[in-house]
DRENNU-232197 format. One line per field, with one value per residue (C-alpha): residue number from 1; x, y, z. Coordinates in Angstrom, 1 decimal. Layout:
N
nr: c(NUM,...)
px: c(X,...)
py: c(Y,...)
pz: c(Z,...)
This chain:
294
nr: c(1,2,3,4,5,6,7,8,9,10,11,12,13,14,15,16,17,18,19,20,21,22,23,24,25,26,27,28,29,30,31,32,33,34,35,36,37,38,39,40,41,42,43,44,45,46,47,48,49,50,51,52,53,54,55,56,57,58,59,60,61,62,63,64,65,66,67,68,69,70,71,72,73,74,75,76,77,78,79,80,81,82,83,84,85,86,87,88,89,90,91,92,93,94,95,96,97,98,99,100,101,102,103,104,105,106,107,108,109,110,111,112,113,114,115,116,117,118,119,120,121,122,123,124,125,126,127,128,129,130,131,132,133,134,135,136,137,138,139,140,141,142,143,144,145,146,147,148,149,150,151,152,153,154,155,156,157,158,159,160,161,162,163,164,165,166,167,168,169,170,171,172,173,174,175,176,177,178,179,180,181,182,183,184,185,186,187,188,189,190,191,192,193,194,195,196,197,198,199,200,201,202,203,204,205,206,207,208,209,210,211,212,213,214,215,216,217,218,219,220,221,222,223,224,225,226,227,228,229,230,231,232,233,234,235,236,237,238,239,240,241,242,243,244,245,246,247,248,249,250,251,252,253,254,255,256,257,258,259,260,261,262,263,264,265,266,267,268,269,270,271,272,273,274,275,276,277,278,279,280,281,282,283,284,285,286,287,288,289,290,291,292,293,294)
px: c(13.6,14.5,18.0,17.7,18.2,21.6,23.1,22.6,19.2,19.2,21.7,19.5,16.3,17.8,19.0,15.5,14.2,15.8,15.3,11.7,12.4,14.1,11.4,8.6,10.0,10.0,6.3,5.7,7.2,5.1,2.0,3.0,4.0,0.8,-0.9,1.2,-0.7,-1.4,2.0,3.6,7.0,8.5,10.4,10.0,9.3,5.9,3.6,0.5,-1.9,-4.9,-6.5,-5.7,-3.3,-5.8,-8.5,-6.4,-5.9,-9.2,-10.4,-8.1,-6.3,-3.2,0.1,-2.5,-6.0,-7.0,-9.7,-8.9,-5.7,-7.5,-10.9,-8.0,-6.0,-9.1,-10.8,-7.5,-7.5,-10.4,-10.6,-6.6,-8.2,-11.1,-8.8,-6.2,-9.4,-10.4,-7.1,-5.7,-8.8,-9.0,-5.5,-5.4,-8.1,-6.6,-2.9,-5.1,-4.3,-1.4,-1.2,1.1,3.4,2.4,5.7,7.0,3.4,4.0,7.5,6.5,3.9,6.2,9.1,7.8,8.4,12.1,12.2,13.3,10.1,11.3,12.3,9.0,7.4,9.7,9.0,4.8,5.7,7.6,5.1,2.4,4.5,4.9,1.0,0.4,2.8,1.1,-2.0,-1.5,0.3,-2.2,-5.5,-8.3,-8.5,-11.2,-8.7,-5.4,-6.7,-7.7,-5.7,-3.2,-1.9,-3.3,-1.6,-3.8,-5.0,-7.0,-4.9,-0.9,-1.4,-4.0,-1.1,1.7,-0.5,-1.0,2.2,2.7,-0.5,-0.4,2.1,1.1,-2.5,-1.2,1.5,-1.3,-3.8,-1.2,-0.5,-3.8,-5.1,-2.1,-3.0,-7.1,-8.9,-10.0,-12.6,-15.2,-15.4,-15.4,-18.2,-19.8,-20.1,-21.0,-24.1,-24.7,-23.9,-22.4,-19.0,-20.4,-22.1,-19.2,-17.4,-19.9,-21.3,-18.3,-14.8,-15.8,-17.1,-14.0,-11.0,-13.3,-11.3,-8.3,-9.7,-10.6,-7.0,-5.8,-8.2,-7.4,-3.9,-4.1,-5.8,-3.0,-0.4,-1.9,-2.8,1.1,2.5,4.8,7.9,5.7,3.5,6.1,6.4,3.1,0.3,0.0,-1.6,-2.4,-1.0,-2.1,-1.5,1.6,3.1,1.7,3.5,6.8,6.7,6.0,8.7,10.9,9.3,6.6,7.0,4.4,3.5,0.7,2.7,2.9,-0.9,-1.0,1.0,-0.9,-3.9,-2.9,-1.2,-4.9,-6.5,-4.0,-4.5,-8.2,-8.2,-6.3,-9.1,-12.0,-9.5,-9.2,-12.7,-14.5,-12.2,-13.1,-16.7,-16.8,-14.7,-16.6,-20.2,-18.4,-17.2,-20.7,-22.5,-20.1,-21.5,-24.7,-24.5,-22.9,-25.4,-27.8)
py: c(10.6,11.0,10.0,6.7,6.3,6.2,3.4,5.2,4.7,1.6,0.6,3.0,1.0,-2.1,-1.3,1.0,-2.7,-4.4,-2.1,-2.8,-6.2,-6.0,-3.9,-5.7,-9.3,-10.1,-9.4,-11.0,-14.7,-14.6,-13.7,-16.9,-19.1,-17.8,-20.4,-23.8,-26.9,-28.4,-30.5,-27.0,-25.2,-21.6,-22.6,-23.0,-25.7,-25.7,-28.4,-28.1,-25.2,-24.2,-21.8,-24.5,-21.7,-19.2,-21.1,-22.2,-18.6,-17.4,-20.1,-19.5,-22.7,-21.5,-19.4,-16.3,-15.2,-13.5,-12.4,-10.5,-9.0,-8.3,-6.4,-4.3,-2.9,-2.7,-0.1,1.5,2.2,3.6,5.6,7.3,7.9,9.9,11.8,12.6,14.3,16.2,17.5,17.9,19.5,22.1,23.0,23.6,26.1,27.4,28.4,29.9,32.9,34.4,34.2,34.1,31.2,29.4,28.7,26.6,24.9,24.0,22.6,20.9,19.1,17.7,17.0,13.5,13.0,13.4,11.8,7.9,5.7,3.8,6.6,8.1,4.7,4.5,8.0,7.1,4.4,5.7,8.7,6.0,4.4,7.8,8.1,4.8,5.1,8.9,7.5,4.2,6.9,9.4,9.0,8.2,4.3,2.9,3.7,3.1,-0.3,-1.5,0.4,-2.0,0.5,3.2,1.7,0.5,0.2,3.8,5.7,5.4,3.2,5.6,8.4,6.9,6.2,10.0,11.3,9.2,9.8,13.7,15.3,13.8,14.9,18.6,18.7,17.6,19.7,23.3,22.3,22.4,25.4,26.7,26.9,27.3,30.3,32.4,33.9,31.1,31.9,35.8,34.8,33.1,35.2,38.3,36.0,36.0,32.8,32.2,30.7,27.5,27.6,28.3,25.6,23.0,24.1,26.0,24.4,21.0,20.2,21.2,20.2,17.0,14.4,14.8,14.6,11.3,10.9,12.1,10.0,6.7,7.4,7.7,4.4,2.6,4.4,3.3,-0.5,-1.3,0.6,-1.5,0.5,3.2,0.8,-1.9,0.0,1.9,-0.9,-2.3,-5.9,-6.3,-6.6,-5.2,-7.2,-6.0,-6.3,-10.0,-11.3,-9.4,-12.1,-14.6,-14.2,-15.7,-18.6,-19.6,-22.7,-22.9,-20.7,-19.5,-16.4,-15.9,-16.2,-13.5,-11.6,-11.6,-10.9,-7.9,-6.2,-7.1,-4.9,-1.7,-2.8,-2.5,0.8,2.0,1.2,2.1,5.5,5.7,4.7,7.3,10.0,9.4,9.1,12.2,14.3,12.6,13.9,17.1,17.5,16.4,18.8,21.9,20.4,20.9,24.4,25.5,24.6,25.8)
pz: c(-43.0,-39.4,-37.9,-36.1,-32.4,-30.9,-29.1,-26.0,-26.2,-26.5,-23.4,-21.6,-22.3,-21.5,-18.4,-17.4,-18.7,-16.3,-13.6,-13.8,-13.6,-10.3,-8.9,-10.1,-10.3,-6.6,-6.5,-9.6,-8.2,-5.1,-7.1,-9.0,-6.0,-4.2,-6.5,-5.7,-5.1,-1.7,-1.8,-3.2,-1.9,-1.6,-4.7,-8.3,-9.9,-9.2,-7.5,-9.2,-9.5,-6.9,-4.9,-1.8,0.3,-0.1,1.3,4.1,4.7,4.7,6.8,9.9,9.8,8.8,10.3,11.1,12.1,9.0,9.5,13.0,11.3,8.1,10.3,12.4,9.4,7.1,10.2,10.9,7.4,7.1,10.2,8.9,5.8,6.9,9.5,6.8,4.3,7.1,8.5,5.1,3.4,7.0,6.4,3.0,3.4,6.4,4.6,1.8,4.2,6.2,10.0,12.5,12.6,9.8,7.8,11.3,11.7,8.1,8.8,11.6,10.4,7.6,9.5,10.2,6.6,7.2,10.2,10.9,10.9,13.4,15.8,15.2,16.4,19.1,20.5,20.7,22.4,24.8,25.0,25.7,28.4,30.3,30.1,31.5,34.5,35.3,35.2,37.3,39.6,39.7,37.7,39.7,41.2,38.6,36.0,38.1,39.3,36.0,33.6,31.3,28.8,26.8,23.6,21.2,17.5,17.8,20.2,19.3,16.6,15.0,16.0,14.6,11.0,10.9,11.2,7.8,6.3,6.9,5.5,2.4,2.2,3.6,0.1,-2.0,-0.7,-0.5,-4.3,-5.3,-3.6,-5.2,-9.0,-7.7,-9.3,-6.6,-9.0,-8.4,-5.0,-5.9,-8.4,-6.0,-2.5,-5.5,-6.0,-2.3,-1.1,2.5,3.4,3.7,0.6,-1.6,0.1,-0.5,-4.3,-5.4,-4.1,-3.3,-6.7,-8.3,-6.1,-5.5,-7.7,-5.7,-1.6,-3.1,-4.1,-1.0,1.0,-0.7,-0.5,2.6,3.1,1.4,3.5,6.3,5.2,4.1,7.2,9.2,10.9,12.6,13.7,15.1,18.8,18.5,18.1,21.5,22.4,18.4,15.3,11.8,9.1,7.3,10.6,11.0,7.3,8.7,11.7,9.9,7.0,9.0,10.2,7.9,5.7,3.2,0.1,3.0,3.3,-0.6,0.1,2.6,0.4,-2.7,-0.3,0.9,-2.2,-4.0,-1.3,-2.5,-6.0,-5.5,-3.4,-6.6,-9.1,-7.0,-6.7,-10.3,-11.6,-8.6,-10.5,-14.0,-13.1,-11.3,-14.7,-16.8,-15.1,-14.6,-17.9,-19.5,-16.9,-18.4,-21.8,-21.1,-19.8,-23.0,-25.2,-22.8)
């Protein structure tokens, strides 16, 4: 018979128990409220259950343009997670090696991490600003004449994504090449494949699973982003940043609405992370299968 657990256990339990509660409780309540009737609060009790807020949402009528903010983040997204598959994926290939200066271009791209998010924002935008006065100054007059800013949702919002997105994808990446056997790739230039062929049929196939964690994770970095993309976006919001503005202001469970919306869009970039995954270790594990009893 074992020794039962101590009291300590217990107490610690409760209070991990309750510490779940306050982080997940919040979210929980505006799931819930998401959900009131039409004649519905931003308060319990509730008024009835429906999908009403939600279909307000969706069809414009409400505190925000959905479906502008929703395309904008969606293609910011995707375009940050592309960029931080490539760039991550070149770099970890690059550091395999030793070259000059590559402990402080390793620390610099990282320091963002340590940096304020909303001094980072703050320094795009006034990088941006510079830019647009040197150009109205001296670029040529059809660009001069006609220029606004250079801000935008691709050039210092795209930026200021990156500089969040990056040094994640770079860790993840330097950890994996890390614990990679560098005998497939001996194996496989013995057999007389090219460079390019043993990075396309040798480490690919294995260090697959996670580029596809690093490129979603990206993605969900990018579509909850809000303080480096308060002074970097320009003319146009993204999404997160329109339910910050509205928190304030908004007087219907529209927001809870918005809310719900937008933290079903990480929930699903999750799954489709998680089910890509196990369909690619489960082919890869039933392909290893095969060749053994081959």
């Amino acid at each position: 018979m074992g020794e039962g657990r101590s009291p300590a256990f217990y107490w610690l339990a409760g209070f991990f128990g309750l510490f779940v509660l306050f982080l997940y409780g919040p979210m929980l309540v505006i799931f819930i409220l998401s959900f009131q009737g039409p004649t519905g609060g931003l308060t319990f009790p509730m008024n009835g259950v429906s999908l009403h807020w939600f279909e307000r949402l969706w069809n414009g009528g409400g505190i925000v343009n959905i479906h502008d903010a929703f395309v904008r983040s969606l293609e910011l997204g995707l375009v940050v997670m592309v960029l931080t598959v490539v760039l991550s994926l070149s770099a970890g290939l690059a550091f395999r090696k030793k070259f000059g200066g590559s402990q402080l271009l390793f620390f610099v791209a990282v320091a963002s991490l340590i940096v304020p998010s909303i001094v980072t924002s703050l320094g795009i935008a006034l990088e941006f600003r510079l830019l647009d006065d040197f150009l109205k100054k001296h670029g040529p007059p059809w660009i001069a004449d006609n220029l606004t800013t250079t801000m935008g949702t691709f050039t210092s919002g795209l930026g200021a994504h990156l500089t969040w997105t990056l040094p994640f994808g770079l860790l993840v990446m330097f950890a994996i090449f890390n614990r990679f056997d560098n005998r497939y790739e001996e194996a496989a230039r013995d057999q007389g494949a090219t460079p390019g062929q043993t990075l396309r049929y040798v480490i690919l196939p294995i260090i697959l699973t996670s580029v596809i964690g690093v490129g979603f994770f990206g993605f969900t970095l990018s579509w909850d982003e809000i303080a480096r993309s308060s002074q970097a976006m320009g003319e146009h919001n993204t999404l997160p940043m329109e339910l910050q503005a509205l928190t304030t202001t908004v007087t219907t469970p529209e927001i809870y609405a918005l809310g719900t919306a937008t933290t079903g869009v990480s929930f699903a970039v999750i799954a489709l992370a998680l089910l890509g995954i196990t369909t690619i270790r489960a082919r890869q594990a039933r392909h290893g299968s095969d060749a053994g009893q081959a």
